[in-house]
C-alpha positions as CSV (number, residue, x, y, z in Angstrom):
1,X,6.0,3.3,16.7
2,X,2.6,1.8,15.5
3,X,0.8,3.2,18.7
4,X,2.7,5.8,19.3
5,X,3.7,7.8,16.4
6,X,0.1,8.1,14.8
7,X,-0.7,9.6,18.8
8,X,2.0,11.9,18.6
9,X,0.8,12.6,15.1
10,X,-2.3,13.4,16.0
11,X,-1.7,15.4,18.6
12,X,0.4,17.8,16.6
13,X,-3.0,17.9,14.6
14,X,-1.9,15.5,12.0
15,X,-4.8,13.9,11.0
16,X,-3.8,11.7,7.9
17,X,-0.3,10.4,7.2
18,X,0.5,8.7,4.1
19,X,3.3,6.2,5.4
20,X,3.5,4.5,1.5
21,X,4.8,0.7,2.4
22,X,4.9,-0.4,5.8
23,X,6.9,-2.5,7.3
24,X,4.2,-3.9,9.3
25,X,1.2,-3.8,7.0
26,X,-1.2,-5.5,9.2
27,X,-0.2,-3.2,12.0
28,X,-1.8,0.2,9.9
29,X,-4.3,-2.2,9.0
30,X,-5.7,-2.8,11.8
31,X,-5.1,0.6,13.3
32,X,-6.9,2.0,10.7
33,X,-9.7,-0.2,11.2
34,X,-10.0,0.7,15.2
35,X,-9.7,4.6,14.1
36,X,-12.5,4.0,11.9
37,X,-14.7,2.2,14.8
38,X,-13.9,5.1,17.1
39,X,-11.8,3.0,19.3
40,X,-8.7,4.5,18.9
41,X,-7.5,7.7,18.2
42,X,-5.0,8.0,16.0
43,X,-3.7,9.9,12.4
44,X,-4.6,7.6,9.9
45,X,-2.1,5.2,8.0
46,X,-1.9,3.9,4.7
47,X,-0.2,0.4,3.5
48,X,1.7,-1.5,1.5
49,X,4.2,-1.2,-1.0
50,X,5.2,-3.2,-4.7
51,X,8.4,-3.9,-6.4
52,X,9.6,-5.9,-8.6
53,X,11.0,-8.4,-6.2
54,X,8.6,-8.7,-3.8
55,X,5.8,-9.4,-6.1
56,X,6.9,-12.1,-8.1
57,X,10.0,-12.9,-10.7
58,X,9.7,-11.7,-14.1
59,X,10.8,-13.8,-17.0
60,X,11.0,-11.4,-19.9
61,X,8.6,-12.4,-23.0
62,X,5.7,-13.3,-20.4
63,X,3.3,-11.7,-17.6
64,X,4.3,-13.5,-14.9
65,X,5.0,-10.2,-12.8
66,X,2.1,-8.4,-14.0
67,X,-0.1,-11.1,-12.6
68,X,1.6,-11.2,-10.0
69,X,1.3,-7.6,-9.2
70,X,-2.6,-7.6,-10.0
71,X,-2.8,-10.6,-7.3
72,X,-0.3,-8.7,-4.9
73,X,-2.9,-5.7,-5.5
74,X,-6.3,-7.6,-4.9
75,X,-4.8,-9.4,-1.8
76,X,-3.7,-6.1,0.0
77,X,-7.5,-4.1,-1.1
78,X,-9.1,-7.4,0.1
79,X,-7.4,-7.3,3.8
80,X,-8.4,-3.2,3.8
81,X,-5.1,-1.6,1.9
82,X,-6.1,1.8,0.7
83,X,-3.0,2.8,-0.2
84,X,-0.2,0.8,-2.7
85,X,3.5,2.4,-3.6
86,X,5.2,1.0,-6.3
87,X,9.1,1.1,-6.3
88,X,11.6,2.4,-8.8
89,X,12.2,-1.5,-10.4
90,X,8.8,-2.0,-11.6
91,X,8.0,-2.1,-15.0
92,X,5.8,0.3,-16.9
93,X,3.7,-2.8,-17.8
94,X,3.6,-3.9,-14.7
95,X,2.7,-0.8,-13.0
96,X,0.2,-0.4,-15.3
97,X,-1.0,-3.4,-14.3
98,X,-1.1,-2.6,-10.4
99,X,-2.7,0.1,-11.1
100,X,-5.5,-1.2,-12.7
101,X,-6.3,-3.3,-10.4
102,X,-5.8,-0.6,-7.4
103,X,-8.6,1.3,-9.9
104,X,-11.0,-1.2,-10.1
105,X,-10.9,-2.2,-6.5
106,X,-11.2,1.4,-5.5
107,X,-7.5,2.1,-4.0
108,X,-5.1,4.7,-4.9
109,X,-1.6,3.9,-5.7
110,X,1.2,6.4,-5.2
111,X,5.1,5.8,-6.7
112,X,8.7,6.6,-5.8
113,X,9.3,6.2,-10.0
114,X,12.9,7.9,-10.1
115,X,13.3,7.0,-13.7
């Protein structure tokens, strides 16, 4: 699906998909990236998604996921992320956190927050 859905996308005139997590972040990644060089033509993706498990363990009392999450954040912006979801288990704090860092590094951040 990584070539061929954002084709079919796009030629239903879908332009921009929001995919919110990937299961093959470097995949959008570098589609994105050929999109944006006008090798490929494509809707464009976004990437990768945070939870509480994936980022880190959380010990209550410290900030061991909220680091976590900030690092989590700043790797993902670094290899060309511009999109993070966050998950229904993270924290307030540590959402907070995510975000921002998403902020500062310029990325948006979108939620599935069924709380």
């Amino acid at each position: 699906m990584g070539y061929t859905g954002p084709r079919l996308y796009l030629g239903s005139g879908v332009t921009t998909i929001r995919t919110t997590g990937s299961r093959a972040p470097y995949a959008e990644i570098n589609l994105k990236d050929a999109i944006d060089h006008g090798s490929r033509r494509a809707a464009h993706p976004s990437h990768r998604a945070i939870h509480h498990g994936r980022a880190g363990r959380r010990r209550d009392g410290d900030r061991e996921f909220s680091r976590a999450a900030r690092r989590f954040v700043a790797y993902w912006a670094a290899e060309g992320a511009t999109w993070i979801k966050a998950y229904t288990d993270i924290r307030r704090a540590d959402l907070g956190a995510a975000i921002q860092e998403a902020h500062r590094r310029g990325i948006k951040v979108t939620g599935h927050l069924c709380r």
